[in-house]
C-alpha positions as CSV (number, residue, x, y, z in Angstrom):
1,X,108.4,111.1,79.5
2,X,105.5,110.1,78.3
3,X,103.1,107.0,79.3
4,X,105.0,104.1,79.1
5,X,106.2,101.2,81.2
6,X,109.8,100.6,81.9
7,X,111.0,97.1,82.9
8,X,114.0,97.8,84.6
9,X,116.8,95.8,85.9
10,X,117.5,97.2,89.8
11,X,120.8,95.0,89.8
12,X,121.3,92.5,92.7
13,X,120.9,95.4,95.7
14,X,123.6,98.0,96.2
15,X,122.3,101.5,94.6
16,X,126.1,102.3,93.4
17,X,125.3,99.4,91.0
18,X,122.0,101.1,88.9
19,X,122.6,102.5,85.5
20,X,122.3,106.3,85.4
21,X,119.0,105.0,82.8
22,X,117.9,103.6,85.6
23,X,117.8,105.6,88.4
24,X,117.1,108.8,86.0
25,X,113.7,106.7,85.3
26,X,113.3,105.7,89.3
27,X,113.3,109.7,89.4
28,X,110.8,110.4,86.9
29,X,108.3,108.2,87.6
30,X,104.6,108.6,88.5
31,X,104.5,104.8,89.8
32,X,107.2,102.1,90.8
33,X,106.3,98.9,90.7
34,X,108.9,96.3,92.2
35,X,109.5,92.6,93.5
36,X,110.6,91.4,97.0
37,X,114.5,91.4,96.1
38,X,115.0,95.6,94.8
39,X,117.0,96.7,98.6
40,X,115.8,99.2,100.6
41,X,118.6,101.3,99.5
42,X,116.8,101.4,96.4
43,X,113.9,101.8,96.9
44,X,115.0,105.0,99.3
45,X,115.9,106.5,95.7
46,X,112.2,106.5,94.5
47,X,111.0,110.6,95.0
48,X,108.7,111.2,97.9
49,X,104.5,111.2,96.6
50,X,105.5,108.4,93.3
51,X,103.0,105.4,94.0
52,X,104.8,102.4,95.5
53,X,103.2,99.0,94.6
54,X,104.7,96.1,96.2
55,X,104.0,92.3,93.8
56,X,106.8,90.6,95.6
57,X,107.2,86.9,95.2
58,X,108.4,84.3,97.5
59,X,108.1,80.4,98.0
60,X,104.6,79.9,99.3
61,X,103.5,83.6,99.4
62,X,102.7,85.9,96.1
63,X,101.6,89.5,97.3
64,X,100.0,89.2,93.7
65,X,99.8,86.8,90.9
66,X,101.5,87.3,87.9
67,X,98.4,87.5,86.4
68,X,96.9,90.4,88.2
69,X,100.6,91.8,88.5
70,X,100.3,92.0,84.2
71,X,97.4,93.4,84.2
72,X,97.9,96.4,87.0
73,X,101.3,97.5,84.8
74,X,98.4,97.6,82.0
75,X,95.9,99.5,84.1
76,X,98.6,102.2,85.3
77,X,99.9,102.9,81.8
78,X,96.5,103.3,80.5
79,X,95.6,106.4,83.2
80,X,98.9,107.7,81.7
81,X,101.3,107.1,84.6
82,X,104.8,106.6,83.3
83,X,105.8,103.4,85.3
84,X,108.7,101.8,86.5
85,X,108.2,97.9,87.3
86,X,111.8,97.4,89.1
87,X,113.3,94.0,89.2
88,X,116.4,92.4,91.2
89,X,118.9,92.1,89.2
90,X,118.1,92.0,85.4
91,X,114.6,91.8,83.8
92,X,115.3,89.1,81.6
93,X,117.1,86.8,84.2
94,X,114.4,84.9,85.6
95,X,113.0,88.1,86.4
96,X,109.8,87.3,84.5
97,X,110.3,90.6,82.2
98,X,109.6,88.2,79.4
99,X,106.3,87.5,80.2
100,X,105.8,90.9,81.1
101,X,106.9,92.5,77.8
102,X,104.9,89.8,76.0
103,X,101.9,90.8,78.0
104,X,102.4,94.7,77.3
105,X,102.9,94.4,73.7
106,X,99.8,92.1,73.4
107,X,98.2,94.7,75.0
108,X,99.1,97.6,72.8
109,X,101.1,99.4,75.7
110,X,104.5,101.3,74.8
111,X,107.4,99.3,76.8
112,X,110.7,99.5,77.3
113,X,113.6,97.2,78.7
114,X,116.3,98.6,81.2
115,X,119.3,96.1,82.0
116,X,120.7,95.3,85.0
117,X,123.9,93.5,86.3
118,X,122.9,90.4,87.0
119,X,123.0,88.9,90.3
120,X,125.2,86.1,89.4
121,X,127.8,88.5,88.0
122,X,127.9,91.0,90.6
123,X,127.8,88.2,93.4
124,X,130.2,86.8,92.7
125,X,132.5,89.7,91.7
126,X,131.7,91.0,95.2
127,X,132.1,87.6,96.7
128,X,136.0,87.3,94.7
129,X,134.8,84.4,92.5
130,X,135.2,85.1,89.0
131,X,132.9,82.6,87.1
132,X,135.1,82.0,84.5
133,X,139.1,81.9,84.8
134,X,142.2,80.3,82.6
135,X,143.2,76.7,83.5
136,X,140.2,76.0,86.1
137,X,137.2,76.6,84.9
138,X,136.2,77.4,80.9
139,X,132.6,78.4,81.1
140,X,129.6,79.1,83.4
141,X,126.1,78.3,83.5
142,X,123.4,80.3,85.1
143,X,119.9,77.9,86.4
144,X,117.6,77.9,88.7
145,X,117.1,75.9,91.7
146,X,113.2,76.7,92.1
147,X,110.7,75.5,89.9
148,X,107.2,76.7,88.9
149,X,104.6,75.0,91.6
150,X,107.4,73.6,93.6
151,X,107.9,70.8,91.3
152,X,111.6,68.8,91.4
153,X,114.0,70.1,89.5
154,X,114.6,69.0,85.6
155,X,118.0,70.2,85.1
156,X,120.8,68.3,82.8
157,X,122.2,66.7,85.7
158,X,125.2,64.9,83.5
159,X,125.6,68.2,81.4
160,X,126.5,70.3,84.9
161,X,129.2,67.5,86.1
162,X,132.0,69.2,83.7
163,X,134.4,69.7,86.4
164,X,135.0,72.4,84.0
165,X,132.0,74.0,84.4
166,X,131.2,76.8,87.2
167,X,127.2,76.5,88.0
168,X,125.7,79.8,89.2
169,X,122.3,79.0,90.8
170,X,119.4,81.7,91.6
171,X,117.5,80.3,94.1
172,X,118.8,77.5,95.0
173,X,118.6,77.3,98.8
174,X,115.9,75.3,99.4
175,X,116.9,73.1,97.0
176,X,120.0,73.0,97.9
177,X,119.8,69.5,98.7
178,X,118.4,68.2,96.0
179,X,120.9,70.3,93.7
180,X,123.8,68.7,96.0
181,X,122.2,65.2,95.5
182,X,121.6,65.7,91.5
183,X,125.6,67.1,91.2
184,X,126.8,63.9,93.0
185,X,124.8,61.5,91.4
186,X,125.5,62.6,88.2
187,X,129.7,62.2,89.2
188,X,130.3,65.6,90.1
189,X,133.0,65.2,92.7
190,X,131.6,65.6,96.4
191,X,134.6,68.2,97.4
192,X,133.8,70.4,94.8
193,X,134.1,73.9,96.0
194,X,130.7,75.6,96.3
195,X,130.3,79.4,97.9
196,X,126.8,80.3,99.5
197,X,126.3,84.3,99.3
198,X,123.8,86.2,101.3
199,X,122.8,89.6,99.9
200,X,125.3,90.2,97.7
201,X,126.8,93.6,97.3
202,X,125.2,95.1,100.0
203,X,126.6,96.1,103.6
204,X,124.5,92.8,105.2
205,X,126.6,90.6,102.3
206,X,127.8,87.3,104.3
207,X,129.3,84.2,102.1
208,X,131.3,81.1,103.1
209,X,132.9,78.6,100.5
210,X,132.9,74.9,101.7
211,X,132.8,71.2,99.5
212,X,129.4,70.0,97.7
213,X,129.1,67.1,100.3
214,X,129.1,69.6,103.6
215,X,127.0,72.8,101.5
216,X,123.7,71.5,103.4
217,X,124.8,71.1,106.5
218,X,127.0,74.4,106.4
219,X,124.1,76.6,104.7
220,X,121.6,75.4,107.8
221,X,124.2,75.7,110.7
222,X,125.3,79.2,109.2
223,X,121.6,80.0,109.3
224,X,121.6,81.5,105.7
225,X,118.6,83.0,104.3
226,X,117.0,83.9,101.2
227,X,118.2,86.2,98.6
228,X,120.9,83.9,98.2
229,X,123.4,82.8,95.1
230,X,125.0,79.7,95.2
231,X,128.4,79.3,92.9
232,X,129.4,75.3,92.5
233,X,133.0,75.1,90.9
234,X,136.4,75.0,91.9
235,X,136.6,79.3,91.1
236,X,135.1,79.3,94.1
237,X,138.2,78.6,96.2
238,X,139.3,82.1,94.6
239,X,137.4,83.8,97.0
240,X,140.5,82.7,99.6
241,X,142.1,85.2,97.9
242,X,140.1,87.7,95.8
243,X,138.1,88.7,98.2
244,X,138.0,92.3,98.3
245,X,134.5,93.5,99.8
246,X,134.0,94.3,103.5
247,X,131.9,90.7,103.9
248,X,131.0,89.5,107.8
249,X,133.2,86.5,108.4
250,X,132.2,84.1,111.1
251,X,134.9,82.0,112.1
252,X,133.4,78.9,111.0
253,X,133.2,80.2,108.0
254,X,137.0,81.3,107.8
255,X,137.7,77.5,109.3
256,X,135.1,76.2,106.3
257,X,137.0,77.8,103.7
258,X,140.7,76.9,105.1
259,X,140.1,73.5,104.3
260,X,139.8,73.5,100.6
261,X,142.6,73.8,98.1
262,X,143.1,76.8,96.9
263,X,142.1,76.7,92.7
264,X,145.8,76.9,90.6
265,X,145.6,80.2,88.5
266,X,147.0,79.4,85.0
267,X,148.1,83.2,84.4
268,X,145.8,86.0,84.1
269,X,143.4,87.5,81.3
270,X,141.2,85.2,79.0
């Protein structure tokens, strides 16, 4: 390889999960570059004496700006390095890789974009929510629930009521009650389904489904912490049954989701 940067998606955490491109480039790189969510697991794939640099972000805390984080991917691929910037889940998810590319191409520096599985996706799949299924929900909608500056959330409040619609949310946790109140005020029912999932797809996963109206109360007494993805829609009583991964179950969350009707499956395939 030659001097280059390579935005690549690291998926949403378990290694099994990379793309072969991506963990042949994690192996041949002189730097890795990567955010706050890329699991250890991951990271324990990047060859001993390659240059770690850590520009993880978090509410109220940037390790570096994204600025100075545009710049340094500059810098390295000017000395020559062949560098891997590694992102949870996929770079152009509201992974910033936009802004990144942008900046790199302004810049006259060779690029190029690795995708990952999305966190949504893979979440939920691991979680035994699919976002979209046959006679209960007919589409999906990926937002986020954290805005730049901490601002309040400008999201089409009356477009994501569609009982029809399954919401996924990147995010979303501290917001969560601001995204409850939007939902409801906008005349999405208040026992909509809605499943909380706390790193997804790794060996720490933990979820628990429970209605709109109780998803506060339930995230805080559960004691749920970031990375979290939030899936509002009635798929999410799937998980009752579809759930396949070896997830920690608390029994309040096994008592949560035993009171919600389980979803009506109109047949299989799409």
């Amino acid at each position: 390889m030659t001097a280059c940067v390579y935005l690549v998606g690291a998926g949403p955490g378990d290694p099994e999960l990379l793309t072969i491109r991506a963990l042949r480039l994690i192996q041949q790189a002189d730097a890795v570059v990567y955010d706050r969510l890329v699991s250890d697991e991951i990271l324990a794939l990047i060859p001993k004496g390659v240059a770690r640099v850590y520009v993880g972000k978090e509410a109220g805390m940037h390790s570096l700006p994204q600025d100075q984080t545009n710049q340094l991917l500059v810098n390295l691929a000017r000395k020559g390095h062949r560098v891997v910037r590694l992102k949870g889940g996929d770079p152009f998810l509201y992974g910033r890789g936009g802004e990144e590319a942008l900046f790199l191409a302004r810049h006259g520096i060779r690029f190029e974009i690795v995708p990952g599985i999305t966190s949504a996706s893979a979440c939920a799949t691991y979680a035994g929510i699919p976002l979209i299924h046959r006679g209960v929900a007919n589409r999906v909608q990926f937002i986020t629930g954290h805005c730049q500056a901490d601002q309040p959330l400008e999201l089409d409040w009356q477009g994501l009521a569609d009982p029809n619609l399954t919401i996924a949310v990147y995010m979303g946790l501290a917001n969560l009650p601001q995204i409850v109140a939007g939902l409801i005020a906008a005349g999405r029912h208040a026992d909509t389904p809605i499943a909380i999932i706390e790193n997804g797809t790794t060996s720490r996963q933990r979820q628990l489904v429970t209605t709109l109206a109780q998803a506060t109360q339930a995230a805080v007494q559960g004691g749920f912490q970031s990375p979290v993805m939030i899936v509002i829609g009635e798929v999410a009583t799937l998980a009752n049954e579809l759930h396949w991964f070896n997830t920690e179950t608390t029994q309040q969350q096994q008592t949560a989701t035993e009171t919600l009707p389980l979803a009506k499956a109109a047949g299989s395939g799409h």
